[in-house]
MIKOL-852455 format. One record per residue (C-alpha): residue in one letter; residue number from 1; y, x, z. Coordinates in Angstrom, 3 decimals. Layout:
atom type->A; seq->NUM; y->Y; x->X; z->Z
...
This chain:
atom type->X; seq->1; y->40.475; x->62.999; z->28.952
atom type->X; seq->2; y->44.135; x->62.605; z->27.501
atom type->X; seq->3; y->46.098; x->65.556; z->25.441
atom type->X; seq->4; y->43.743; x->65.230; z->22.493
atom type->X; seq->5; y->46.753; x->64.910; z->20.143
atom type->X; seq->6; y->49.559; x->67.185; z->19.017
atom type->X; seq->7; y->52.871; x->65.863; z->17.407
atom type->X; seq->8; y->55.093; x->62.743; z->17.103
atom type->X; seq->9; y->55.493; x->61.483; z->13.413
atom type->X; seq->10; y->52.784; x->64.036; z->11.757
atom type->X; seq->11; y->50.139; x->63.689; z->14.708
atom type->X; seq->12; y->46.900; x->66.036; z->14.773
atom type->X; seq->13; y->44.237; x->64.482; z->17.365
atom type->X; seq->14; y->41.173; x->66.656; z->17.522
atom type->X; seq->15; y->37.754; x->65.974; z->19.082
atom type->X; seq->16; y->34.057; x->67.972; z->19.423
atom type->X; seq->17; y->32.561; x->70.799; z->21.910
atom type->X; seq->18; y->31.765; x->73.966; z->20.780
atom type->X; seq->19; y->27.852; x->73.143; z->21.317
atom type->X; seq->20; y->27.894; x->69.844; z->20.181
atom type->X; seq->21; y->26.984; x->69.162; z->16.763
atom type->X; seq->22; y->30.392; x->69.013; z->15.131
atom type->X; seq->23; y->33.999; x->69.485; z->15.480
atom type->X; seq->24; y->36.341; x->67.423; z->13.253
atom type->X; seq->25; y->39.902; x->65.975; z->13.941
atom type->X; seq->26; y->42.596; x->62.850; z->12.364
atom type->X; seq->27; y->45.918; x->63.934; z->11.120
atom type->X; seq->28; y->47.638; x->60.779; z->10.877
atom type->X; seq->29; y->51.140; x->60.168; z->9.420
atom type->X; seq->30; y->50.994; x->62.623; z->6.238
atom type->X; seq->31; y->52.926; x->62.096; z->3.449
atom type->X; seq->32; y->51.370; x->60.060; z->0.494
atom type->X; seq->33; y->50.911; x->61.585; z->-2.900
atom type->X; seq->34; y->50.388; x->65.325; z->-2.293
atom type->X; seq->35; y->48.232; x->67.023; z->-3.690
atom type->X; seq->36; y->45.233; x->68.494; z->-1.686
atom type->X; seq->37; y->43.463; x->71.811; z->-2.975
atom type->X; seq->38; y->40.668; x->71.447; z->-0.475
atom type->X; seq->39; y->39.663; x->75.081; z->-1.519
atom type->X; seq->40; y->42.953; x->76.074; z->0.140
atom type->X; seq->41; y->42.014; x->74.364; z->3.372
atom type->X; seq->42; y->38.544; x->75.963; z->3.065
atom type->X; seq->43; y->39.340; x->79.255; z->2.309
atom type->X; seq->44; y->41.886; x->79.064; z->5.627
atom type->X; seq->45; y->39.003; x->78.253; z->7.781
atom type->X; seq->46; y->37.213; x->81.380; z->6.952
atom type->X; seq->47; y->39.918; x->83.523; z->7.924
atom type->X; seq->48; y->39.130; x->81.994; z->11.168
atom type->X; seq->49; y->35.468; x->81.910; z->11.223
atom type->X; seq->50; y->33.453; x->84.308; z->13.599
atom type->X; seq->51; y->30.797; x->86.608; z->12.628
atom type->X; seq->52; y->32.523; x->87.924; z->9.891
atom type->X; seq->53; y->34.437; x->90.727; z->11.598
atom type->X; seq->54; y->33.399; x->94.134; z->13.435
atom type->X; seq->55; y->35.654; x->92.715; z->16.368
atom type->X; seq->56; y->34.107; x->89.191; z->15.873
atom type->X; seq->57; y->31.590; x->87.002; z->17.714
atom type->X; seq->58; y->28.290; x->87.192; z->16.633
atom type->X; seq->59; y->27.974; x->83.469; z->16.215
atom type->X; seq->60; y->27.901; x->82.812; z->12.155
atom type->X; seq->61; y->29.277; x->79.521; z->11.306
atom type->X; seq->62; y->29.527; x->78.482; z->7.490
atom type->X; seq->63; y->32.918; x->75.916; z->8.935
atom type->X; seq->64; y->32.328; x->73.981; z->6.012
atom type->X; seq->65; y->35.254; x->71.050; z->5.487
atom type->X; seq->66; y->34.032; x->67.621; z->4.913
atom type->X; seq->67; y->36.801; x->65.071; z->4.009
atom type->X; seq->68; y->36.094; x->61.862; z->5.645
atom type->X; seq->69; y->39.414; x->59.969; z->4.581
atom type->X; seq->70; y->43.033; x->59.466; z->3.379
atom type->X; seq->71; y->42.313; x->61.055; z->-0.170
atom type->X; seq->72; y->42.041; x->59.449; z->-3.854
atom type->X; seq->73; y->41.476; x->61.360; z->-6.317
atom type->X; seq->74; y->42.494; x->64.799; z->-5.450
atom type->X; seq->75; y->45.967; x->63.077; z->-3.693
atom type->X; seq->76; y->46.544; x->62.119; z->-0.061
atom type->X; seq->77; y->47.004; x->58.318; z->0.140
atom type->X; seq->78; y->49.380; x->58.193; z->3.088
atom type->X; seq->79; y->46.339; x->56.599; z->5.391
atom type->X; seq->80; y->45.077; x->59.095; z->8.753
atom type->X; seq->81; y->43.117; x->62.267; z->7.142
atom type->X; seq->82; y->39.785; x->62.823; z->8.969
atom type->X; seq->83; y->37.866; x->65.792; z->8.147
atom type->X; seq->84; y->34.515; x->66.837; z->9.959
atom type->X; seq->85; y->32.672; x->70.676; z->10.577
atom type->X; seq->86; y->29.768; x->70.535; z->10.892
atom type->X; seq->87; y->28.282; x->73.423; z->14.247
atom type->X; seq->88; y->25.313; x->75.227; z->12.390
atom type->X; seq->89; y->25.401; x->78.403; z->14.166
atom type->X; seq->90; y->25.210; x->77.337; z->17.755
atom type->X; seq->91; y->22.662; x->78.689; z->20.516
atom type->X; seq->92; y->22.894; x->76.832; z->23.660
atom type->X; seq->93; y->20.072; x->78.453; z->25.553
atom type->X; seq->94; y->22.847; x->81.685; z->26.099
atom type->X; seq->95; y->24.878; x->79.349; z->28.716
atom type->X; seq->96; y->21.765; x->78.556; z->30.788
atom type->X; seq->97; y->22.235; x->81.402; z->33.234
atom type->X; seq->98; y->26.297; x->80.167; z->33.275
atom type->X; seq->99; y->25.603; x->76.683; z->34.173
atom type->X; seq->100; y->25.984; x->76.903; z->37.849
atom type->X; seq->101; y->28.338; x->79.376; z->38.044
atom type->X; seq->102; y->32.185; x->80.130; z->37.243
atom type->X; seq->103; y->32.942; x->82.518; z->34.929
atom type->X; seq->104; y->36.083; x->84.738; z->36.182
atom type->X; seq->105; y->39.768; x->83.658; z->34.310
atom type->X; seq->106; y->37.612; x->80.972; z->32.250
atom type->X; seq->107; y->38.392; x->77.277; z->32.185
atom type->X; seq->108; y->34.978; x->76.458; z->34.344
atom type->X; seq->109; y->36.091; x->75.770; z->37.652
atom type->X; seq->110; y->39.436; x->74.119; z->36.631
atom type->X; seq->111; y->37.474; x->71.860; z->34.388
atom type->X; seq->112; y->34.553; x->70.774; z->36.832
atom type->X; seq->113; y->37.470; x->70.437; z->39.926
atom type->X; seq->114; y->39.431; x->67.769; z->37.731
atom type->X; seq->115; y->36.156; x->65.775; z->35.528
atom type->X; seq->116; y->33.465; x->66.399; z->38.163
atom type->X; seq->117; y->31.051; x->67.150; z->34.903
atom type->X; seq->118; y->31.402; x->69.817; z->32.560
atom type->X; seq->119; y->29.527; x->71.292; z->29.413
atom type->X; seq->120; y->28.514; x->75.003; z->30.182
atom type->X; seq->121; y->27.324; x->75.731; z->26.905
atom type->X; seq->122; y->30.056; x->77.824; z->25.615
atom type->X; seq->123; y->33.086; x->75.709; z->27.248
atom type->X; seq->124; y->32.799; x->72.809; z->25.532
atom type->X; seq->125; y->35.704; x->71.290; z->24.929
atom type->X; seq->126; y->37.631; x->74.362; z->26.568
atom type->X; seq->127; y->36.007; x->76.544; z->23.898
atom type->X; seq->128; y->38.350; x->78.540; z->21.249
atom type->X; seq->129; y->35.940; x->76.432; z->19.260
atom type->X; seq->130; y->38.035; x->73.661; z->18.924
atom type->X; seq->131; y->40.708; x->75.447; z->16.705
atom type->X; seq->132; y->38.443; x->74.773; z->13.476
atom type->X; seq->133; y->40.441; x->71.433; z->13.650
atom type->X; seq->134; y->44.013; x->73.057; z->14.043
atom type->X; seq->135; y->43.038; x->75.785; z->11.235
atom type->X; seq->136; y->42.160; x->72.113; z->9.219
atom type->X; seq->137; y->44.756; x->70.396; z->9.938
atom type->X; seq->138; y->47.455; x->73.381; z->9.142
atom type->X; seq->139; y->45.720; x->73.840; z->6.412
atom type->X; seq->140; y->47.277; x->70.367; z->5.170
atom type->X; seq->141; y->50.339; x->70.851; z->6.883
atom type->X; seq->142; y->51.057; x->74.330; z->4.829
atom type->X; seq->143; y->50.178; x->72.550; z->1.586
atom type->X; seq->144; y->52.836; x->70.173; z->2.631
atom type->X; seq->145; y->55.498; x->72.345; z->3.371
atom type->X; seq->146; y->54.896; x->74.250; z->0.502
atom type->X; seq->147; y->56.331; x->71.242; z->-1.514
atom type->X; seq->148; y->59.644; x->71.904; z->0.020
atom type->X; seq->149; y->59.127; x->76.302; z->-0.633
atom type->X; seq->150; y->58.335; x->76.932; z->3.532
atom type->X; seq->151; y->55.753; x->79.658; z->4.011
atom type->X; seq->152; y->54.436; x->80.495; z->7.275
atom type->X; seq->153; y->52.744; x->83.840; z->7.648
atom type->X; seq->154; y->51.867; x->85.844; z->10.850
atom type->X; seq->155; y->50.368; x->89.668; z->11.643
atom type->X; seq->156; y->48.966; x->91.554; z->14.234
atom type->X; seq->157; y->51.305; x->93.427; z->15.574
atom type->X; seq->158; y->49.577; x->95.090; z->19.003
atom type->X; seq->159; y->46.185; x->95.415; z->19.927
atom type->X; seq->160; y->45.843; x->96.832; z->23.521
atom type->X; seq->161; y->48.634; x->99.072; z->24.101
atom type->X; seq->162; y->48.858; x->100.362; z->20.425
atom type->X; seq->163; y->51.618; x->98.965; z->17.908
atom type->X; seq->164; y->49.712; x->98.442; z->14.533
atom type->X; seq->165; y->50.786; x->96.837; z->11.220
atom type->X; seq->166; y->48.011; x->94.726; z->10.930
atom type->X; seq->167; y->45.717; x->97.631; z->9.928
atom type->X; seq->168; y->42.826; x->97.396; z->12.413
atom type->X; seq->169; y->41.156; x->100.601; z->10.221
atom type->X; seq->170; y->44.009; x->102.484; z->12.115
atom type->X; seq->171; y->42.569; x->105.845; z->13.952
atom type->X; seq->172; y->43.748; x->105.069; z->17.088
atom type->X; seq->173; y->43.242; x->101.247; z->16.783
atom type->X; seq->174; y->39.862; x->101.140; z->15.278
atom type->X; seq->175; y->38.592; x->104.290; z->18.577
atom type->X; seq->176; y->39.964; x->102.286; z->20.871
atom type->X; seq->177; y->38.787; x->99.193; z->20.499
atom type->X; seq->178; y->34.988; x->100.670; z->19.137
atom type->X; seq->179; y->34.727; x->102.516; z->22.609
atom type->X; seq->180; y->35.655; x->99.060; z->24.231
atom type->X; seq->181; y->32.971; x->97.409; z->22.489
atom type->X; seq->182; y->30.257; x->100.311; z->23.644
atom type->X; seq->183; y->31.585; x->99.529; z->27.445
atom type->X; seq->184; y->31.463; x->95.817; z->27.168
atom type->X; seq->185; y->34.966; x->95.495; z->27.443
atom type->X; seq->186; y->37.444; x->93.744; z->25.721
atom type->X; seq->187; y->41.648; x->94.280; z->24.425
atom type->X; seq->188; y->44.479; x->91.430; z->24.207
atom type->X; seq->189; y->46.855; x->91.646; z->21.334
atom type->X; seq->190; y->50.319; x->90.631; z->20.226
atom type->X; seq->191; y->50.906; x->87.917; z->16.628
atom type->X; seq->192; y->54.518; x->88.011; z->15.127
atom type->X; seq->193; y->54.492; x->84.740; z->12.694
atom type->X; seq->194; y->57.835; x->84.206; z->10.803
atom type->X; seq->195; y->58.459; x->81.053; z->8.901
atom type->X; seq->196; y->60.962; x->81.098; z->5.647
atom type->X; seq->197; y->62.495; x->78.810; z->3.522
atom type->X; seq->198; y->63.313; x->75.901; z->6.648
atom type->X; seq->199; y->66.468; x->73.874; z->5.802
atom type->X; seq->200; y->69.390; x->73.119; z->8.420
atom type->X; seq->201; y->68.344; x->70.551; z->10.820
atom type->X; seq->202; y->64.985; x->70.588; z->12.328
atom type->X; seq->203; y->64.708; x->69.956; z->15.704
atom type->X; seq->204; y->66.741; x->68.006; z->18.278
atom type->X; seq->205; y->69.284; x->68.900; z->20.815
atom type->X; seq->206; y->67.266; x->68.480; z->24.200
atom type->X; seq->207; y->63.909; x->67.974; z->25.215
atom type->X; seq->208; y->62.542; x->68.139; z->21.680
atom type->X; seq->209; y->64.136; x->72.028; z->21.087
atom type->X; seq->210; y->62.552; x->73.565; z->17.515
atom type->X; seq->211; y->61.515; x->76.149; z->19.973
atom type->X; seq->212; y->60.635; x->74.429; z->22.484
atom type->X; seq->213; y->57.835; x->72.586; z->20.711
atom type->X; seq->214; y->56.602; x->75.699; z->19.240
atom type->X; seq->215; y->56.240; x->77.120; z->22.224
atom type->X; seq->216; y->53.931; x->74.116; z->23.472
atom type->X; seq->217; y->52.363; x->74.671; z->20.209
atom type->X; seq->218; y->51.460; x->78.263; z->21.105
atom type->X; seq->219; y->50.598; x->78.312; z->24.263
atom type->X; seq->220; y->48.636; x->75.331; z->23.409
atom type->X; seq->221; y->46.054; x->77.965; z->21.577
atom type->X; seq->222; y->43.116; x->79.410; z->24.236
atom type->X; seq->223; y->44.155; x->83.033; z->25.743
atom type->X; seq->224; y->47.954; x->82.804; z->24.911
atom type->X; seq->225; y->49.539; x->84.173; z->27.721
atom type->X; seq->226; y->53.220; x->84.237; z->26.000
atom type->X; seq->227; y->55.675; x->83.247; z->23.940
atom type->X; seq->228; y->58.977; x->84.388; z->22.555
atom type->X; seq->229; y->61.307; x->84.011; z->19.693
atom type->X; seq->230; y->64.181; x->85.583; z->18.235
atom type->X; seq->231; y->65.049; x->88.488; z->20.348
atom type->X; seq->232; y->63.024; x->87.335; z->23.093
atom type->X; seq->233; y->62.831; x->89.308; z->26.351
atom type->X; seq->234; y->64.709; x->92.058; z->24.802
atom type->X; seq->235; y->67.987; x->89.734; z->24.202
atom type->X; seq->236; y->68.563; x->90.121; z->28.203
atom type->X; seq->237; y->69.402; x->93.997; z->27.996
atom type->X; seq->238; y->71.837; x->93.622; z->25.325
atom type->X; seq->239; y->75.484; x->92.552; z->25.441
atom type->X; seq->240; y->76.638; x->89.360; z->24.362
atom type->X; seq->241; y->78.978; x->91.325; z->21.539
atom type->X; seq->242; y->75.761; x->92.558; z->19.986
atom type->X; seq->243; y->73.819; x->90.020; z->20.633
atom type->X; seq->244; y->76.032; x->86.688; z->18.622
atom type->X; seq->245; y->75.099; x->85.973; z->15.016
atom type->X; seq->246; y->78.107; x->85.962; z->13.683
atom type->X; seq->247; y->78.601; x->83.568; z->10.251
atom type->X; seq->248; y->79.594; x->85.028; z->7.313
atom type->X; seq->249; y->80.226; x->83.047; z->3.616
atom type->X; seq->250; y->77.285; x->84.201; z->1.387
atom type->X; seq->251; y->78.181; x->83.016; z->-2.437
atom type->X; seq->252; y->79.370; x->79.964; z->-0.930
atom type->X; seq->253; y->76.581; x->79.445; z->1.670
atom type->X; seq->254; y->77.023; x->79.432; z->5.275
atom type->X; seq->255; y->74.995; x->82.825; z->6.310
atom type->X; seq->256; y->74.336; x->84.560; z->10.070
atom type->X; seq->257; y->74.834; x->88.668; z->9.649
atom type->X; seq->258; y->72.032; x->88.660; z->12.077
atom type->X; seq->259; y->69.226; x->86.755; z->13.365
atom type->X; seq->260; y->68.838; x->87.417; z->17.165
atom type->X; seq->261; y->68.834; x->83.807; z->17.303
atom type->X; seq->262; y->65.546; x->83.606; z->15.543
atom type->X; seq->263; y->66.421; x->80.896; z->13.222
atom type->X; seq->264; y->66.918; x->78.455; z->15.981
atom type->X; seq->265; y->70.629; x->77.911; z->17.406
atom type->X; seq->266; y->71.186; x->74.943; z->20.135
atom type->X; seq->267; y->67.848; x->73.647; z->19.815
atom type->X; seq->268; y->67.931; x->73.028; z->15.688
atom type->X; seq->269; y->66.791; x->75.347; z->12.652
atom type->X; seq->270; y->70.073; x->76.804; z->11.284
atom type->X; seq->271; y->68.899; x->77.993; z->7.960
atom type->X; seq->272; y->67.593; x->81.184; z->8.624
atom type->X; seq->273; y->64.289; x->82.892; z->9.119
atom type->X; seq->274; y->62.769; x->81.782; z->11.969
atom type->X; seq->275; y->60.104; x->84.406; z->13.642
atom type->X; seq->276; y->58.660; x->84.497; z->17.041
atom type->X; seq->277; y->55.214; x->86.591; z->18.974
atom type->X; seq->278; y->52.744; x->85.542; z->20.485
atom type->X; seq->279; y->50.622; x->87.447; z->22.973
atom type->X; seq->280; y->46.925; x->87.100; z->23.567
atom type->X; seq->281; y->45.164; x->87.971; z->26.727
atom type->X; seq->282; y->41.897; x->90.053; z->26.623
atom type->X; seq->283; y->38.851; x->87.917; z->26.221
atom type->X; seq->284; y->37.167; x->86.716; z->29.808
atom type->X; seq->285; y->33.680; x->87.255; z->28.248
atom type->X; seq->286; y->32.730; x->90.827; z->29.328
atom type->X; seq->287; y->29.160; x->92.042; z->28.067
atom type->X; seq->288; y->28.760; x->93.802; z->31.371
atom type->X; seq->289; y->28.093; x->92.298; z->34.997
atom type->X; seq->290; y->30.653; x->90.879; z->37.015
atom type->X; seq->291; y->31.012; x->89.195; z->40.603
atom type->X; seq->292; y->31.724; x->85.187; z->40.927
atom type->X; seq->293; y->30.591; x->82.384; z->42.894
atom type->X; seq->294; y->28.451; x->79.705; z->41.769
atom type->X; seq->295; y->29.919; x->75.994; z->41.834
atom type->X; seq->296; y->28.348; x->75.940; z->45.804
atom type->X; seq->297; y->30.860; x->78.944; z->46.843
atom type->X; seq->298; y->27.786; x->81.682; z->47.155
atom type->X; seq->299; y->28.656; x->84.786; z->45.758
atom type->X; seq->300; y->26.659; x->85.927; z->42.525
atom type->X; seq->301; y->26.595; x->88.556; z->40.023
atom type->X; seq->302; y->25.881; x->88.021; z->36.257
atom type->X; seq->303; y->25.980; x->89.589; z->32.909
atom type->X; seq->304; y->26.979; x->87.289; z->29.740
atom type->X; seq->305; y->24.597; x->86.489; z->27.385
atom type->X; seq->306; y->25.498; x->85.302; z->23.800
atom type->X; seq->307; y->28.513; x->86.159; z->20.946
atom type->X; seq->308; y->31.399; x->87.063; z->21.709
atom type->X; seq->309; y->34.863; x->88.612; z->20.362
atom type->X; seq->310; y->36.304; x->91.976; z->21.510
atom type->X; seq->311; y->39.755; x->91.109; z->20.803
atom type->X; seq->312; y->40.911; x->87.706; z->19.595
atom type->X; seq->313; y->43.515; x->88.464; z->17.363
atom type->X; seq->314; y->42.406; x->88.768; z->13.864
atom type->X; seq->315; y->40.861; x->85.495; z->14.298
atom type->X; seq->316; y->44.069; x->83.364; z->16.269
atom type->X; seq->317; y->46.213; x->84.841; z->12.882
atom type->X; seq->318; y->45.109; x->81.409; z->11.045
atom type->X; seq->319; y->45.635; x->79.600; z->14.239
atom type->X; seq->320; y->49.204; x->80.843; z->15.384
atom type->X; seq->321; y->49.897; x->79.791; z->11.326
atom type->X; seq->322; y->48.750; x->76.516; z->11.655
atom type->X; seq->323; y->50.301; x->75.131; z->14.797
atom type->X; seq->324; y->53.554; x->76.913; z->13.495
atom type->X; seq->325; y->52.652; x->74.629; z->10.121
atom type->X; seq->326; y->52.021; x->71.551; z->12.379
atom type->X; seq->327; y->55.184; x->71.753; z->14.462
atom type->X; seq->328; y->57.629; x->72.792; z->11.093
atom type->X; seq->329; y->56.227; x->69.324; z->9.356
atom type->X; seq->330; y->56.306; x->67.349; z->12.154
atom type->X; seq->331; y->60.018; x->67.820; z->12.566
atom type->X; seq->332; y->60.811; x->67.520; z->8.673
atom type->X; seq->333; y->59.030; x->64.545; z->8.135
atom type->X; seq->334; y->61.437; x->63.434; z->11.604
atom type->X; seq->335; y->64.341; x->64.688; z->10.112
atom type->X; seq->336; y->63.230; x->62.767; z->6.725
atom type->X; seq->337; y->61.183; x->59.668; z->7.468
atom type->X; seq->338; y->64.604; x->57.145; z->6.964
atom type->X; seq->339; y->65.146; x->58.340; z->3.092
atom type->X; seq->340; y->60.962; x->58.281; z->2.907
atom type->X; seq->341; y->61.642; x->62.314; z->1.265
atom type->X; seq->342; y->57.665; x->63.549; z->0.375
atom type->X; seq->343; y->58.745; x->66.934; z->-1.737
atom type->X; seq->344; y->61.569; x->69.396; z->-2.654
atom type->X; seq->345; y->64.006; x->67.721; z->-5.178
């Protein structure tokens, strides 16, 4: 199986099943001599963790961080970063009833078609479970750009069909999605991440677009169904007159009066924020019974047993941070790696 790795200079390669007994990745190619606050990268992973939330799996997982390599004494050494996580909350006997079936708009039947084999319990490697790596691995990549002042923070901003701030207390939000969970059913949602403080520069003129590689990044993540930045979609109703960022001098710096561009103009960060949103399908697992086939072509009905999340969202926030964090340093280490720049002057 290839497309275990993410990256070019600053290179993530992940590995582990969701049942198997641990997830863990290699982030090879970061910088020597920053510091690592391993609480940082811990307390990012339990943003992400499930069983923690009303909308949440039921699966508890403690996603512990265990740093295998590429730190000395409290400092990364410039050497690949492995980091392990342990799976302590798993309960394979829930996929039993799955394993000779194909669960609708799930990865089963794609997976067995290409492999011949797959691992039932939970996806396997197709499982959302795999993200404990990214989380990890952002989590390094954040403290990283945070040596040059670049923060990367996303939001919910839909569940369903309702517009929300982030607040999933909301009236409307919270009734919604609570009568969802009493019919089995589950909502898709809408992140808006925006990333400040990027210099002039990142990103390259053709196939290797700033956006274009976080868009890969992005719809890399399980149950992304879509991606846009900058004005998006809506840039196609407006006129061109509206629509151009037009440069102004700002005390002597180059400045756009808007930002319809996103941050992002031919390809390459021009200085300004850069913000995109990504939308999440609902979740395949429905706690109620549903038609398939099983992996002979005989049609079958079957309710899902096990843990599972009515609405993704709150949990992909982490994610949808840290492949943003993964792509930004990637592509300033690129833009850097000749004059060997590690931090902010």
């Amino acid at each position: 199986m290839s497309g275990n790795s993410f990256g070019k200079i600053l290179v993530l390669t992940t590995f582990g099943e969701s049942h198997g007994k641990a997830v863990g990745g290699v982030l090879d190619g970061f910088p020597p001599e920053i510091e690592i606050d391993i609480s940082f990268i811990q307390s990012e992973l339990d943003r992400r963790k499930p069983g923690y939330g009303p909308l949440s799996s039921g699966r508890r997982e403690d996603d512990q961080i265990g740093i295998l390599s590429g730190l000395f004494e409290g400092k990364s050494t410039g050497a690949p970063i492995a980091f392990l996580v342990y799976n302590t909350g798993q309960h394979p006997e829930d996929y039993d009833g799955l394993k000779g079936l194909f669960r609708p708009s799930h990865a089963d039947y794609t997976y067995s078609q290409k492999y011949g084999i797959r691992d039932h319990r939970g996806g396997g490697r197709a499982s959302a479970r795999e993200t404990v790596a990214r989380v990890a691995g952002g989590a390094l990549a954040k403290i990283f750009l945070k040596t040059f002042h670049i923060e990367v923070h996303a939001r919910i901003s839909q569940i369903g069909p309702f517009t929300t701030t982030g607040n999933l207390e909301d009236p409307e939000v919270k009734t919604f999605l609570d009568q969802l969970k009493k019919e089995g059913d589950t909502a898709g949602g809408i992140i808006t991440c925006s990333i400040s403080g990027v210099p002039v520069g990142l990103g390259e003129p053709v196939f290797d677009k700033l956006q274009a590689d976080l868009a890969k990044a992005m719809l890399s993540i399980n149950a992304v169904k879509g991606f846009e930045y900058g004005s998006g979609f809506a840039g196609a109703a407006m006129k061109g007159s509206i629509h151009n960022d037009r440069f102004i001098n700002q005390e002597g710096k180059i400045r756009t009066l808007t930002n319809f561009s996103g941050g992002i103009q031919g390809g390459i960060s021009n200085g300004e924020e850069i913000y995109f949103r990504v939308a999440f399908k609902p979740v395949p697992t429905l706690m109620r019974e549903q038609e398939t086939v099983t992996d002979t072509g005989a049609p079958v009905r079957f309710t899902p047993q096990g843990r599972h999340d009515v609405c993704v969202a709150p949990r992909a926030i982490p994610i949808v941070e840290a492949m943003a964090a993964l792509t930004i340093a990637d592509h300033l280490i690129r833009k850097n790696q000749e004059s060997k720049i590690t931090s902010a002057p």
